[in-house]
N, C-alpha and C positions, 0 to 999 in steps of 0.2 A: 292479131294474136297478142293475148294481153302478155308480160313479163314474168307472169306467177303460172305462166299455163304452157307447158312442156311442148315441142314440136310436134308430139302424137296427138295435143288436144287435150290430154290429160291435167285436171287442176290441182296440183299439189296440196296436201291439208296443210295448215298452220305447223308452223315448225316451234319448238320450244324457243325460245327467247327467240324469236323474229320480230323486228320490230317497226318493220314498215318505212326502214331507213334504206334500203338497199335493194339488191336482186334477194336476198335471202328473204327479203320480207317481202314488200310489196311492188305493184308493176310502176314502175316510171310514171312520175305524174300524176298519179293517183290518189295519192296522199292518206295511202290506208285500203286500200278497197281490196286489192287482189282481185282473182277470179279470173271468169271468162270477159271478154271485152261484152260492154254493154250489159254483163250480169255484174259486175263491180262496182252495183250501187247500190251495194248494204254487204256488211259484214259480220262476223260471227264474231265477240271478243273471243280476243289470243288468251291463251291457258299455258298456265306454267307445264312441269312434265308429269306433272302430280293428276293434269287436267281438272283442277280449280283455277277458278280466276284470280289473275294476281293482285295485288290490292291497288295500286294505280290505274292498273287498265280496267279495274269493272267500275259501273255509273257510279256515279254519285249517289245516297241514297234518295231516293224522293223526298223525304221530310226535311233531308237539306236543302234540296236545288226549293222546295214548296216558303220553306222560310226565308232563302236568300230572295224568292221572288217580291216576298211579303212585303219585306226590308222593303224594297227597291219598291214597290206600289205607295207607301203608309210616306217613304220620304218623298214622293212624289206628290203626294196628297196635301203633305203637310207645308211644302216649300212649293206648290204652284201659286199663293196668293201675294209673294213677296218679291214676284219681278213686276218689274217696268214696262212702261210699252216702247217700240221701236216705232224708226221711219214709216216702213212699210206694214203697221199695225191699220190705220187707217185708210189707207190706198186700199190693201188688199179685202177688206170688208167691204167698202163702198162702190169703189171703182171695179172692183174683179167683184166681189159676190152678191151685194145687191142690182148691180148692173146687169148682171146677167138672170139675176132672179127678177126682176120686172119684166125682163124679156118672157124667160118662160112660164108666169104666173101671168101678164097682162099685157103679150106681144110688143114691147116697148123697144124697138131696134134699133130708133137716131141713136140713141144717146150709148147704145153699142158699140154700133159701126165707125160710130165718132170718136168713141176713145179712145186712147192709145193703151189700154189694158187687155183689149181683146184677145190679144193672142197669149195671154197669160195666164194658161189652162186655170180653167174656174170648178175644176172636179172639186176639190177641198175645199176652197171657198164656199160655194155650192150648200158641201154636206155642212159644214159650221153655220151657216147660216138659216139651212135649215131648223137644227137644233135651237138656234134664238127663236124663231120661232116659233117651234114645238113646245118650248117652254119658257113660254108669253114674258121674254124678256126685254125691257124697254129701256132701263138703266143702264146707261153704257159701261160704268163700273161692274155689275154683274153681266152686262155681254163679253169685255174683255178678260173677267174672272172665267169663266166657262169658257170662251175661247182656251185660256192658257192648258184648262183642265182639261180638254177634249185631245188636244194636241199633246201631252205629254202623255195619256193613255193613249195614244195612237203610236206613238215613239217604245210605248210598253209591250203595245203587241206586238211591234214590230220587232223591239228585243226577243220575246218567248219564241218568234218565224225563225229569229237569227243564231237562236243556240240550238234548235230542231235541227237548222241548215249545217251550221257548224259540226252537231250531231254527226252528220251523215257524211262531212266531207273528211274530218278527220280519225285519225285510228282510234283514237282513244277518248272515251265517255268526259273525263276530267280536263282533257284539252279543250272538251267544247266551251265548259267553265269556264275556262280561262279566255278564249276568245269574247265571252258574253261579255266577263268582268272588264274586260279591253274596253268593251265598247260604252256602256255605261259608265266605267272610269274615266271618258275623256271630258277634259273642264267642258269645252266651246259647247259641245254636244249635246250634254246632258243639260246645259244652261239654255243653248237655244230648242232645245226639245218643248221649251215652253212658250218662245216667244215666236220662233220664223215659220210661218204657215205654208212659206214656199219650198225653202230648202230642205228645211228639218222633215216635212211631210214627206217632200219629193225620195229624200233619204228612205226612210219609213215605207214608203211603195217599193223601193227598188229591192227592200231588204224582201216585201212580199214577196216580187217577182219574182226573184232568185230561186225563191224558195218554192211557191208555185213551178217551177220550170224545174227544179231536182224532183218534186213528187212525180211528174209526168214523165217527165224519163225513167223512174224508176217504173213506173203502172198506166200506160199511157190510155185510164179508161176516159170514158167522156167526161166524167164528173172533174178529174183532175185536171184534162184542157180546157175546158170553160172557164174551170177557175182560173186557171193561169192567165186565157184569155183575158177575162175582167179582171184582174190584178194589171196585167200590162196598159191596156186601155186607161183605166184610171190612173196609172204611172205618166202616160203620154198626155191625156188630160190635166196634171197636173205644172208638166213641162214637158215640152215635146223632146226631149233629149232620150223622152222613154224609146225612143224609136229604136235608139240600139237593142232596146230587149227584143223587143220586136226579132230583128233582126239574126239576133244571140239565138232565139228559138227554133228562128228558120233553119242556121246551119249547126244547132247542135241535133237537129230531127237527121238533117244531112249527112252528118253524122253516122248515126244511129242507123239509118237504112244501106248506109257504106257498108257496115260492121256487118249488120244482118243478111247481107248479098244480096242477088235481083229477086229472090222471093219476097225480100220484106220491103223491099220499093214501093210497091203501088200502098201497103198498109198504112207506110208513113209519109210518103205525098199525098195520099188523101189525110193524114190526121195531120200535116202542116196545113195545106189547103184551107180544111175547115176551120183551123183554130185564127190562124191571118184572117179570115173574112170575117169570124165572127168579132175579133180583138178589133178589126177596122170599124163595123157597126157600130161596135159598143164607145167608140169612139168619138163617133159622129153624135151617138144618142147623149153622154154627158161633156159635149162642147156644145153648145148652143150657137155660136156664131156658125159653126161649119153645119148647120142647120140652111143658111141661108147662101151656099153654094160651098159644099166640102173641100171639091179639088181645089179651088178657089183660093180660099184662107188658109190650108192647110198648107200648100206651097208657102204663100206669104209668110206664117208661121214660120214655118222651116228659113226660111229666109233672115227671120229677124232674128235669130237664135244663132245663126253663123255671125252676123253684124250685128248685133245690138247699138240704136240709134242714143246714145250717151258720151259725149265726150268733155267730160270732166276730168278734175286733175285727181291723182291718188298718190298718195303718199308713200313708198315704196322703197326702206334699205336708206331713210334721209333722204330721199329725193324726191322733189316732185312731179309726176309722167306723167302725159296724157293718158287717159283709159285706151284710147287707138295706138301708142306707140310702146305699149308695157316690154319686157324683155322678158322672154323666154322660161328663163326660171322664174317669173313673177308666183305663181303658182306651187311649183316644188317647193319652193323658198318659204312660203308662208304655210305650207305644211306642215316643212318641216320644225320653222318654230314655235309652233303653237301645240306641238303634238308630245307628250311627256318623252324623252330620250329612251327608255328604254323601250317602248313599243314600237321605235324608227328601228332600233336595232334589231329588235327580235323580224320587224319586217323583211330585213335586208338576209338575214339568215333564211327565212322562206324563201322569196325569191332567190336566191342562187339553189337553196336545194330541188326547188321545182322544176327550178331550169335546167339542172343538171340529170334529174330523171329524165325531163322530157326529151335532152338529148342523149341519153342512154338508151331511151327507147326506138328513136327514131334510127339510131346508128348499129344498133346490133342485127348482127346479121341472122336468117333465120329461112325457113323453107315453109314455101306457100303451100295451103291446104292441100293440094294435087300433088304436089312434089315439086313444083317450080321454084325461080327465085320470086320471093317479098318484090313486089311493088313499092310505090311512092304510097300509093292508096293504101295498101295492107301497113307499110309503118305509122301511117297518120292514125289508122285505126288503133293504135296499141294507145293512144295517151288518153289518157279521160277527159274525156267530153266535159266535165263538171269543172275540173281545175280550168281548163280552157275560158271556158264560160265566168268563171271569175275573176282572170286575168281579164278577160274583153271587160266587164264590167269595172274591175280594180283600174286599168289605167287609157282607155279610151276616150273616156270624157276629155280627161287633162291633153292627152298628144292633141285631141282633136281639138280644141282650143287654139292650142301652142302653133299646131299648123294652118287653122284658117286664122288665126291672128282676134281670134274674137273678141269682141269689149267683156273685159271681168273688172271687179273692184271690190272694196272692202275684204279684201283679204280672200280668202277661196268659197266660198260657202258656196260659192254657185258649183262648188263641183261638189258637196258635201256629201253626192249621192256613192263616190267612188270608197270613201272610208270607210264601209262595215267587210269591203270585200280587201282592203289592205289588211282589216284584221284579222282575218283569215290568214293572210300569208303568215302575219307577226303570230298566229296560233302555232300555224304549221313551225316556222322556226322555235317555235319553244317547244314545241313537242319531239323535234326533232334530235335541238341540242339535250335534253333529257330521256332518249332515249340508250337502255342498258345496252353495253358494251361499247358507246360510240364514246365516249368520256370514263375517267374512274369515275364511280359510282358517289362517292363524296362530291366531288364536280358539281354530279347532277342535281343532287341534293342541295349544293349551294347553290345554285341555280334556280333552281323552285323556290328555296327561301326569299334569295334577291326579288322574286317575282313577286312574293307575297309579301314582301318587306315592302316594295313599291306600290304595291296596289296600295296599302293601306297608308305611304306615303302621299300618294294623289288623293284619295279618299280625304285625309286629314285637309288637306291644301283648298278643295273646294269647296267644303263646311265651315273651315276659315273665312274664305271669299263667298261666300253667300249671302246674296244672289248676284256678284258678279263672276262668275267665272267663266262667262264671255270671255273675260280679257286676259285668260291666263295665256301666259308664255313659257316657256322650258328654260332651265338653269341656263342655257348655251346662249340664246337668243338676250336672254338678262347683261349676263355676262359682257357680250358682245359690243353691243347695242345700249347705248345709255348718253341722254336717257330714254328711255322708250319711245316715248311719246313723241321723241323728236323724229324720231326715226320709222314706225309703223302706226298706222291708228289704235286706236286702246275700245272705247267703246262706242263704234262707228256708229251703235244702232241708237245709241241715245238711250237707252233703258235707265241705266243708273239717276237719271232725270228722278224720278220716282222719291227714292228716297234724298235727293237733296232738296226738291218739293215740301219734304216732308220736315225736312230739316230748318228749313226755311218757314215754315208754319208753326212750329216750335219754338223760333228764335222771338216772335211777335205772340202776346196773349188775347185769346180772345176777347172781343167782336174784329180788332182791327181786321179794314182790307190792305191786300198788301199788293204792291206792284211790281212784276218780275220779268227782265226781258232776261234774253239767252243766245248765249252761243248761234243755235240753229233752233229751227222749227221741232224739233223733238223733243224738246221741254214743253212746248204748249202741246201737242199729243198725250204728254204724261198728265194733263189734267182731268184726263175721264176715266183715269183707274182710280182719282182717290173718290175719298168720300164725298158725298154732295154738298156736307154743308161746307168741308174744306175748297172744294170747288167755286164754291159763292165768294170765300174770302180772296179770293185770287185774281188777279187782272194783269193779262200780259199786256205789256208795250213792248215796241218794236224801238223805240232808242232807248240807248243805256243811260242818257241824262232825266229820264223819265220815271225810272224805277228807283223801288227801294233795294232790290237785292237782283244782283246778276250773278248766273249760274253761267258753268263752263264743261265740256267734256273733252276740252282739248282736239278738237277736233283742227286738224291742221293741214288738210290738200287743198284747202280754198288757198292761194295765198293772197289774195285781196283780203280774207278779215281780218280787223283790225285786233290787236293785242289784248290780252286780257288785262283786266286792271292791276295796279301793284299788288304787291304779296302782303304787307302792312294790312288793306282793304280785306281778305280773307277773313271769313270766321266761320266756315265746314270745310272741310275737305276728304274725301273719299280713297282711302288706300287701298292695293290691291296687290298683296307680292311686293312692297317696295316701290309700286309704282301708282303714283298717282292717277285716277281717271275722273277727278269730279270736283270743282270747287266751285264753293259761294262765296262770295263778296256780297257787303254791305256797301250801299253807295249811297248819294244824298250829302250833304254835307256834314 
């Protein structure tokens, strides 16, 4: 029995100013829906007493949300040719996507089964790879330009899934805005939307899934379990961590057939049935190793994903840890400083108000359809299945880490998939703190403004820092922590390489060739985003007594490497926020 639905059964209409803050508004946990249980996955906008819609709570108009998307496409278009490439730019084309594309274009299985990329879902790989060669590109310059471009329209659709999704979970049309803006507003995000084919994707399906998995609940016909199906499949193909959706599905149908009593059981164990077996197929069809024994590799997979076989140092709060011995909050911790302050906050206001519904829901007392008392099963029934569903997905990943102790590093990106569902919560608390009657009404207003003062505070910050804002940090972590670099990595992925590349080709006129070693291997990677003939002038060595010009990224968990040259030797350097991530030296005598 949902909370908005009287002991008779009866569903209460919208009440003038209800605001989905309470019992007067909406049911526990629902975060807007009202209704019967299991019918409170769509809602009717609340109406003044007038019965118009009041000006907060109806949509946005479409020619605005149509231009803010616009916005958000043109600067993505216009800013995908001006990153760097990372570590894992190369690996993941070669070793994950053409390695699996020899297999299944020309049966070619040693050099699969041999490498140690295999279990590193090749779905995305895969499809990027395709498209080089759909469109007969041989340049590794324009393969990496089109890579960045594919992936940051993939990050785009997966924004339009996530304000649909948001749409649906919260009360109000202009809260979903504000979740979207969250999300596109954050530096790391929107920077590595262009560069990480693992995370940023794996992000990107998760936001699918989510979303596939509220249309089925809401209309559970075939068209919308397939799709859910293939959305998860290719989440689990991407990294097998999809497996919790998987799972999220199974017991949100569980759910769902609780609600509906023993009539709706067989309807929705045959529609989990069918959708698990077809998402397991579709599984097997875009992994090509589990081609060659499923149960097999798919165990192993699952395997390596709890231990990941790396144990290097990382740099973590000034110190140096093994990747095997990280503590605990390694994780929170670099969440929470990478993530702008007032989106932590509005988080932390969500989650207590969720929590607080869902323990109102579960704790009031009430009388079973027959006349009996409420069960355990009748109170679990009252909380929505979808907030549930987000929490599983919002903070599962991280426990589950945190508890099998699994190898992470470079800061969190391997959980990157849990952020679009923490946005959600940071929505729901600003919707929450902004709703009338719960604050004086000036409050709320300054409230909204602080939000919109901020958005366009980050907004400014990463236009600034572009195309670094990989490496943004939060005033707290600044603050703190200094200098940065001694204390957390800056830009682990090596991208900024790129433009000190470039800086460096500048400092010399042409024909000369110039000789450059580096930090790490992620400098000579940044020589097949430039141009070719800039490519020609360039020659790395591997000793620094050998070069004209040494580049640095500060990268600092190795402690074996050795120091960067004096500060005198300097002539680029790359700021970012006050904090340095990039120098050149000139060297030679």
């Amino acid at each position: 029995m949902n909370s908005s639905q009287r002991a008779d059964g009866a569903v209460p209409g919208p009440r003038s100013g209800a605001s989905g803050s309470g019992p007067a508004g909406d049911s526990p946990g629902s975060g807007g829906s009202g209704g019967q249980p299991g019918a409170g996955l769509s809602r009717e906008p609340e109406r003044n007493e007038s019965g118009s819609k009041t000006s907060f709570r109806a949509a946005p108009p479409r020619w605005f949300l149509g231009l803010l998307a616009l916005a958000f496409l043109l600067a993505g278009v216009l800013a995908f040719d001006d990153y760097g490439l990372g570590w894992d730019d190369g690996t993941s084309r070669a070793a994950t996507g053409q390695v699996n594309w020899n297999f299944v274009t020309r049966g070619v299985s040693k050099t699969l089964l041999e490498g140690n990329e295999k279990y590193h879902g090749p779905a995305y790989e895969l499809f990027l790879l395709a498209l080089e060669k759909v469109l007969f590109l041989d340049d590794l310059r324009s393969i990496y330009q089109m890579r960045h471009l594919a992936m940051f329209l993939t990050f785009a659709l997966a924004v339009a899934a996530f304000h649909d999704l948001a749409r649906r979970l919260l009360a109000r049309p202009w809260s979903a805005l504000a979740a979207s803006s969250i999300l596109v507003l954050s530096p790391r995000i929107f920077a590595e939307s262009f560069v990480n084919s693992k995370d940023l994707a794996f992000l990107s399906f998760s936001i699918l899934a989510a979303w596939t998995l509220l249309r089925a609940l809401e209309k559970p016909s075939a068209a919308r379990l397939g799709l859910h199906a293939l959305a998860v499949a290719w989440l689990i193909d991407i990294r097998i961590l999809g497996v919790l959706h998987a799972a999220v599905t199974a017991a949100a149908f569980a759910v769902e057939a609780l609600r509906g009593g023993r009539a709706a059981w067989p309807r929705w164990i045959a529609r989990s049935l069918l959708s698990l077996a077809l998402c397991a197929g579709l599984v097997v069809l875009f992994w090509p190793v589990l081609w060659l024994g499923p149960w097999q590799h798919f165990r192993a997979a699952l395997q390596e994903m709890s231990q990941y076989h790396w144990e290097g140092l990382v740099l973590y709060a000034g110190e140096r840890v093994r990747s095997t011995e990280l503590p605990w909050h390694y994780l929170p911790c670099w969440i929470f400083v990478t993530t702008p302050l007032l989106y932590t906050a509005l988080f932390g206001v969500g989650v207590a108000r969720q929590c607080l519904w869902a323990l109102e829901g579960l704790l009031r007392p009430g009388a079973a359809p027959d006349g009996g008392h409420q069960g355990l099963a009748s109170r679990l029934a009252r909380l929505d299945t979808r907030w549930i569903a987000v929490a599983a997905f919002g903070f599962a990943p991280v426990l589950s880490v945190i508890a099998l102790g699994s190898v992470v590093y470079d800061g969190w990106r391997h959980v990157y998939c849990v952020y679009p569902f923490l946005v959600l919560f940071a929505a729901r608390g600003l919707e929450f703190l902004t709703e009338p009657g719960l604050l004086p009404r000036p409050v709320g207003r300054a409230i909204l403004v602080v939000f919109a003062g901020n958005a366009l505070v980050v907004g400014s910050q990463m236009a600034q820092s572009h195309p670094h804002q990989n490496v943004y940090f939060n005033e707290f972590a600044k603050a703190h922590w200094q200098p940065m670099g001694a204390h957390f990595e800056l830009d682990y992925w090596g991208v900024a390489y790129r433009q000190g590349l470039e800086a460096v080709l500048a400092l010399k006129p042409r024909p000369q060739r110039i000789r450059v070693a580096a930090r790490n291997y992620a400098c000579k990677m940044n020589f097949s985003i430039l141009e070719a003939a800039d490519r020609e002038r360039l020659t790395y060595v591997e000793s620094r007594a050998e070069c004209d010009y040494y580049l640095s990224n500060f990268r600092r968990a190795d402690a074996a490497e050795e120091d960067d040259p004096p500060e005198e030797r300097k002539v680029h350097e790359i700021v970012v926020g006050g904090v340095p991530i990039l120098a050149v030296y000139r060297m030679g005598p």
